[in-house]
C-alpha positions as CSV (number, residue, x, y, z in Angstrom):
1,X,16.1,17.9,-23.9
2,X,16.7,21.4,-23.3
3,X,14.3,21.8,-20.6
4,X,16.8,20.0,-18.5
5,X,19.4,23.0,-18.8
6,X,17.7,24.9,-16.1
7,X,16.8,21.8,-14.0
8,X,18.2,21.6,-10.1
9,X,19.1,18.0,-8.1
10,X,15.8,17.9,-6.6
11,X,13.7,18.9,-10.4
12,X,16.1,16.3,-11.7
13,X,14.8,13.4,-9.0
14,X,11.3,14.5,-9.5
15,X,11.4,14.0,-13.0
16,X,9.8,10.6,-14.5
17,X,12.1,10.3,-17.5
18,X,15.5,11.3,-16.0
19,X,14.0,8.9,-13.0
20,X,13.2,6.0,-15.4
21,X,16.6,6.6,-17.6
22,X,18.5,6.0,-14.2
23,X,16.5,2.9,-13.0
24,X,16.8,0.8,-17.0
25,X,19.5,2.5,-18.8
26,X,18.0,1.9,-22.1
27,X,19.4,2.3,-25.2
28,X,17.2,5.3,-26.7
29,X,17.6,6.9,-23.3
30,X,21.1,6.8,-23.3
31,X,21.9,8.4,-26.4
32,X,19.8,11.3,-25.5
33,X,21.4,12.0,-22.1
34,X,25.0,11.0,-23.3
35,X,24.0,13.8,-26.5
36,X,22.5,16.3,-23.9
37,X,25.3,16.5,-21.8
38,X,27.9,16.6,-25.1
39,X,26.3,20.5,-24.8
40,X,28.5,20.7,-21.7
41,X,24.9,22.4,-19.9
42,X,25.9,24.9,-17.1
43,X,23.5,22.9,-14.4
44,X,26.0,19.7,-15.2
45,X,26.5,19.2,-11.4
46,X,23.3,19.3,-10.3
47,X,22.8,16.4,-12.7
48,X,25.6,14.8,-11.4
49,X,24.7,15.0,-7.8
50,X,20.9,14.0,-8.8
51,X,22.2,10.9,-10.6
52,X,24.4,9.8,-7.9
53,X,21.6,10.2,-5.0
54,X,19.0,8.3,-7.2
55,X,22.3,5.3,-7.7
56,X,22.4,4.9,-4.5
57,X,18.6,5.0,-3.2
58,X,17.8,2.6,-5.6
59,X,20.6,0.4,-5.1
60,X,22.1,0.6,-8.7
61,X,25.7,1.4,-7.2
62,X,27.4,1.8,-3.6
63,X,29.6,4.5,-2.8
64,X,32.2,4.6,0.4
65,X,33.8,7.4,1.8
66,X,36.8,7.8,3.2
67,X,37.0,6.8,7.2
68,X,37.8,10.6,8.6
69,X,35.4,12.4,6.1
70,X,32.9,10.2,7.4
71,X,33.7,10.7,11.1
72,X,33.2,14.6,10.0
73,X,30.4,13.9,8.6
74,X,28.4,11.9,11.5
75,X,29.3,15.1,13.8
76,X,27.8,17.3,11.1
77,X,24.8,15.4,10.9
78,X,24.4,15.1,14.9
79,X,24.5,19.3,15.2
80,X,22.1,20.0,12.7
81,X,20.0,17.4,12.4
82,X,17.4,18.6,14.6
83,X,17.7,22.3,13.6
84,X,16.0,21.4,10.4
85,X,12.9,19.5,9.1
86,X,13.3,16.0,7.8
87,X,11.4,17.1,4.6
88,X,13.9,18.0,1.7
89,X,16.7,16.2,3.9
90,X,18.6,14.9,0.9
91,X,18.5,17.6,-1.3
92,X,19.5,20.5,1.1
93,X,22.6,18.4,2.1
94,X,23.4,17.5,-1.0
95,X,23.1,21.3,-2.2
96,X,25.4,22.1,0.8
97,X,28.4,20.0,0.7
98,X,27.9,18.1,-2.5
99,X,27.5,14.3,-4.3
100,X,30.2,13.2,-1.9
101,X,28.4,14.0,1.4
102,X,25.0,12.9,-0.1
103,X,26.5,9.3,-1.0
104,X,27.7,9.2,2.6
105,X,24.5,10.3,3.7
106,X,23.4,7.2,2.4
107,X,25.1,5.2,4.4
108,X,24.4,6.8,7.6
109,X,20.5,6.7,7.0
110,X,20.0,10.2,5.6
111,X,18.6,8.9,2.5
112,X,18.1,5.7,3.4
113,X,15.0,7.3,5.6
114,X,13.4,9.2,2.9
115,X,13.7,5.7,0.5
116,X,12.5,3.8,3.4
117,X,9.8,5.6,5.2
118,X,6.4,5.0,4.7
119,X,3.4,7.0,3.8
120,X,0.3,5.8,5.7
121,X,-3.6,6.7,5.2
122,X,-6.2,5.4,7.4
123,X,-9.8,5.6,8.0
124,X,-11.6,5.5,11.5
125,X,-14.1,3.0,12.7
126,X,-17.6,4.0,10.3
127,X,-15.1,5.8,7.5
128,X,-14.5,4.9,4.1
129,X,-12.2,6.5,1.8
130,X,-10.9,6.5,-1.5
131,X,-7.0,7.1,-2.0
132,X,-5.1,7.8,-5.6
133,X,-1.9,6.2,-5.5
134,X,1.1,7.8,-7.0
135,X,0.7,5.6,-10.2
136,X,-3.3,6.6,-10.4
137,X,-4.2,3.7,-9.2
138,X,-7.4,4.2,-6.7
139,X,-7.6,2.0,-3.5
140,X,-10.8,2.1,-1.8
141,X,-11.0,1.7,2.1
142,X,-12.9,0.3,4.2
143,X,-14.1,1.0,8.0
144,X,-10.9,0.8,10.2
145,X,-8.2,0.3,8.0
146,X,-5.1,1.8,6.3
147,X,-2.8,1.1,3.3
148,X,1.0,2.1,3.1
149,X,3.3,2.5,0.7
150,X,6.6,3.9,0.3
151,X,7.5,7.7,-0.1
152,X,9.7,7.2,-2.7
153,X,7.3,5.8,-5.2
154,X,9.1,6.6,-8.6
155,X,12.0,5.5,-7.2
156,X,11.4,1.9,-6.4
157,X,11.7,-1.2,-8.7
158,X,7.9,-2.4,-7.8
159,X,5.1,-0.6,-7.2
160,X,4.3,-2.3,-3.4
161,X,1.7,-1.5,-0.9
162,X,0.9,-3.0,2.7
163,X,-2.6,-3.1,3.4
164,X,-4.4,-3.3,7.3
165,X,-8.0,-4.3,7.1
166,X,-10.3,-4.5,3.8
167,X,-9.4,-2.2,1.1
168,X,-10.8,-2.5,-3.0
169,X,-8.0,-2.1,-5.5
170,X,-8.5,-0.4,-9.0
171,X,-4.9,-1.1,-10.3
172,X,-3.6,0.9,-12.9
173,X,-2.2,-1.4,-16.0
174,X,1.4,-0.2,-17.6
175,X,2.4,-2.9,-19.1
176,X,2.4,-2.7,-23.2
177,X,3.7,-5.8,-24.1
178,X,1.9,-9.1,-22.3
179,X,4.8,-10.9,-23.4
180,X,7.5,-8.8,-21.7
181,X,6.6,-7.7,-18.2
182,X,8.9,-5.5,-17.0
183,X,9.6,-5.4,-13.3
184,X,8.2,-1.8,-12.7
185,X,5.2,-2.6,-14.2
186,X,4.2,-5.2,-11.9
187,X,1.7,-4.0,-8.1
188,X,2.2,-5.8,-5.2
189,X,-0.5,-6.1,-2.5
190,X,0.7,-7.3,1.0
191,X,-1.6,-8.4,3.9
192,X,-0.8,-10.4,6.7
193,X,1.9,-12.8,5.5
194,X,0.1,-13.1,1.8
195,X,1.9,-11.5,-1.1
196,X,-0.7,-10.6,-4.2
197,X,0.9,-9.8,-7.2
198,X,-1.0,-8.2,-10.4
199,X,-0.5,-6.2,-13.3
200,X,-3.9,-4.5,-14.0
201,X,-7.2,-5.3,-12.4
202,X,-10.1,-5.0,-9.5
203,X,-9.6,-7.0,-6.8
204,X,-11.0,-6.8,-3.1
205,X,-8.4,-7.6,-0.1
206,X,-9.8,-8.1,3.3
207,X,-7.3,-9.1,6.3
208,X,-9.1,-9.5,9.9
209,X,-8.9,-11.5,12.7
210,X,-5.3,-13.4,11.3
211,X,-7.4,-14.3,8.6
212,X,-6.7,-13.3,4.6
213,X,-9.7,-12.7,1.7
214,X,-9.2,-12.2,-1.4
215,X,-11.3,-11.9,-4.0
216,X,-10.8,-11.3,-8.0
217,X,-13.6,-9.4,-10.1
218,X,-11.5,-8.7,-12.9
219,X,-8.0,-9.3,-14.8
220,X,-5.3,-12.0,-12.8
221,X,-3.7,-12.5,-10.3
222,X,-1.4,-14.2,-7.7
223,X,-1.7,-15.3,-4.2
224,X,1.5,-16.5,-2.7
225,X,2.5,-16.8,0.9
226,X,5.7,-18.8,2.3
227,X,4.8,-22.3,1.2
228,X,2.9,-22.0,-1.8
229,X,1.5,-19.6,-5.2
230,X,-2.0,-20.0,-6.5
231,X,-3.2,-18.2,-9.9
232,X,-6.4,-16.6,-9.4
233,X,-9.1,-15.4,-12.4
234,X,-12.1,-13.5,-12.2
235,X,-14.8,-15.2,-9.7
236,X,-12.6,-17.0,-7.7
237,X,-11.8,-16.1,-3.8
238,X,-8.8,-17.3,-2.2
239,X,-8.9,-17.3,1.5
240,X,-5.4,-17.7,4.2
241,X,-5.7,-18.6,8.1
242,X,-2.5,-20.4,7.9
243,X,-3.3,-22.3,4.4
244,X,-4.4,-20.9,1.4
245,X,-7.3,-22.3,0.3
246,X,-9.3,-21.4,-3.2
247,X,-12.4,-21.3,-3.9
248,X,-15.7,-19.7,-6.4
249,X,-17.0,-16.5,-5.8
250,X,-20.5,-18.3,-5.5
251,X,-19.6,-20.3,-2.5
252,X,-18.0,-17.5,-0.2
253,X,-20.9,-16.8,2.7
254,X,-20.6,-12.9,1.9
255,X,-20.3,-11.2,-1.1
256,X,-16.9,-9.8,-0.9
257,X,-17.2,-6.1,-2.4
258,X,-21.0,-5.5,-1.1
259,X,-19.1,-3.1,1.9
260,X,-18.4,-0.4,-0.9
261,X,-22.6,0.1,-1.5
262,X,-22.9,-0.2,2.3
263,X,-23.7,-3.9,2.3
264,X,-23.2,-6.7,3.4
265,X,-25.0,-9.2,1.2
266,X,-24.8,-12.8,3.1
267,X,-25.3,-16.4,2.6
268,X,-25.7,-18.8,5.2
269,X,-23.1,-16.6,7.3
270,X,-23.7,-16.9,11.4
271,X,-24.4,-14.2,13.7
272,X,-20.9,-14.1,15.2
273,X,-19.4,-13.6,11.9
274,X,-21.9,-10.2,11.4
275,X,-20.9,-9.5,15.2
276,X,-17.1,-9.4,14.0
277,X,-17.7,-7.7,11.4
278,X,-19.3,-4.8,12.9
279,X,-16.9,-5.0,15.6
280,X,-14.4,-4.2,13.2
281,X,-16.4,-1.4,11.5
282,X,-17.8,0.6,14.2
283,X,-15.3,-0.5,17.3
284,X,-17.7,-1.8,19.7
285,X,-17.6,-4.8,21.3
286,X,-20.4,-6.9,21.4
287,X,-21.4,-9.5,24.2
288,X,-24.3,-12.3,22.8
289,X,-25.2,-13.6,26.4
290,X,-27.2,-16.7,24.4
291,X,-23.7,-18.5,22.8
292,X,-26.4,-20.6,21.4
293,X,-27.4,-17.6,19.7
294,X,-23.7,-16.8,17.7
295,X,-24.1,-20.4,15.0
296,X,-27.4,-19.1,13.6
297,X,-27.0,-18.5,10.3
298,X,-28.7,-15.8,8.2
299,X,-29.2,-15.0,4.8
300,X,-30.0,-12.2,2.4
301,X,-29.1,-8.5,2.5
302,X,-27.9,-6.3,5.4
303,X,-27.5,-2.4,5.3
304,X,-24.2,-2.5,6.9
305,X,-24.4,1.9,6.3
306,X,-25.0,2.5,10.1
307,X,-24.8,1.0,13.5
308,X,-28.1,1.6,14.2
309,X,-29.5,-0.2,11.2
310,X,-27.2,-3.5,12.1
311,X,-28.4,-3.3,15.7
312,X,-32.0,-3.1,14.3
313,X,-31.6,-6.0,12.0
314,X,-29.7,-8.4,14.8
315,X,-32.3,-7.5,17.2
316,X,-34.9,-8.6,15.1
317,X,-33.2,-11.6,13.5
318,X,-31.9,-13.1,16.9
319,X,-35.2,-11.8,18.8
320,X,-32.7,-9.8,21.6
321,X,-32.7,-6.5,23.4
322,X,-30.1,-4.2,23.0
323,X,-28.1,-2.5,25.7
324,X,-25.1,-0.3,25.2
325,X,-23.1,1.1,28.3
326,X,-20.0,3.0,26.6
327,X,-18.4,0.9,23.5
328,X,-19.6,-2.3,24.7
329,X,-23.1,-3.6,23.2
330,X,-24.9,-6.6,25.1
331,X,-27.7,-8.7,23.2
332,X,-29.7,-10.3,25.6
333,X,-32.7,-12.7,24.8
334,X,-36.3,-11.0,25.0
């Protein structure tokens, strides 16, 4: 423990143990902090000051002040506030006037930002990218879409992200003890009004058009949204437009995870659907002047790598010429 006698508030809230000793009060834990600070260490306040901002952010206790210090305090915040980056906000206030002002800071959304604000990645139309979370987990994502997730990570009960279009999940397994799952140690996916919920596995999410995918490859998992839950295992896709509905891997029309080879690897899936689908990845938007044309259904493997090689193969398939005029595309029959 004697690393900690040099520590300031914001090396305290950046640490994982101090973080985790804050969040569980355990009883190994405990006795080590309650023994440290029997030393009487000079940096005392600073711990003091760290463990009352990490209270409050993640809700453990609520602190008031009094009615004129925090009229004082609003006046403060209202003059300098712009003179200085929102970056480090907690930690140079609290530095400056102490635990009291950083509990009232709280209150008045200082804090409350930094727990609340979001950290967003996205890709562009024709992107992919692969993202390591905070927890090592590694999120994979597809062609116009993003995933979110808060900046204070280490500080939240639940490891949560929010994902916009089709990402592939790698989730990172802490739990030790199958048969006590603590809180902390459980991910949670959401897209669209679907909650996923999962300790350790692979899993792809795709959320277009209103509509949900999700499919397992490996571990468990569960798919909840408002009216119902349904358990999950590996092979099994579970699809929301308003219902959930569940069904094998071997039924779905597209191979779910076939985007991350540059794929898409179809069964009996129409033209319209592949039209949507590279509307979403590349942008464009695509007129079919034969509707007749957007039920035919297709099967077998497409190279979904470039935009060209999709127009090739729909051109062919559907026996159309291409025209493009800015980001519209227009099929029309030979």
């Amino acid at each position: 423990m004697s690393k900690y006698n040099t520590y300031s508030t914001e090396d305290f809230l950046n640490d994982t143990d101090f973080i985790r000793w804050v969040k569980e009060r355990s009883g190994t834990d405990e006795q080590s902090w309650a023994e440290w600070l029997r030393t009487n260490p000079v940096n005392r306040e600073e711990f003091e000051k760290a463990t009352r901002l990490l209270e409050i952010i993640v809700s453990v206790k609520r602190m008031e002040p009094g009615e004129v210090f925090r009229d004082q305090l609003l006046r403060d915040i209202n003059t300098s506030i712009g003179q200085e980056e929102r970056r480090g906000l907690v930690i140079r206030w609290s530095k400056r006037v102490g635990a009291g002002l950083a509990a009232s800071l709280a209150i008045l959304g200082g804090i409350g930002w930094y727990a609340q604000s979001m950290i967003t990645i996205r890709t562009d139309y024709a992107q992919h990218k692969k993202v390591t979370l905070p927890d090592e987990s590694v999120v994979t994502l597809n062609a116009n879409s993003s995933i979110s997730y808060h900046r204070a990570w280490r500080w939240k009960s639940v490891r949560e992200v929010w994902v916009n279009g089709e990402a592939f999940l790698e989730v990172n397994h802490l739990n030790k003890d199958p048969k006590q799952i603590r809180r902390q140690d459980q991910f949670q996916v959401h897209a669209n009004q679907l909650t996923i919920e999962v300790l350790g596995t692979k899993f792809n999410v795709k959320e277009r058009r209103n509509q949900v995918l999700v499919a397992l490859l490996e571990g468990k998992i569960s798919v909840r949204d408002s009216r119902q839950t349904l358990l999950m295992k590996p092979g099994e896709v579970v699809h929301y437009d308003g219902q959930l509905k569940k069904q094998n891997i071997r039924q779905v029309q597209s191979v779910p995870q076939a985007w991350l080879e540059g794929n898409m690897v179809v069964n009996g899936l129409t033209a319209r659907q592949i039209i949507d689908n590279f509307e979403d990845t590349y942008g464009y938007r695509v007129i079919l002047e034969d509707s007749t044309l957007a039920s035919k259904q297709i099967d077998g493997t497409i190279a979904f790598g470039s935009e060209e090689t999709i127009l090739y193969t729909l051109s062919n398939i559907l026996n159309v010429n291409i025209y493009k005029n800015g980001h519209t595309i227009t099929l029309r029959s030979r």
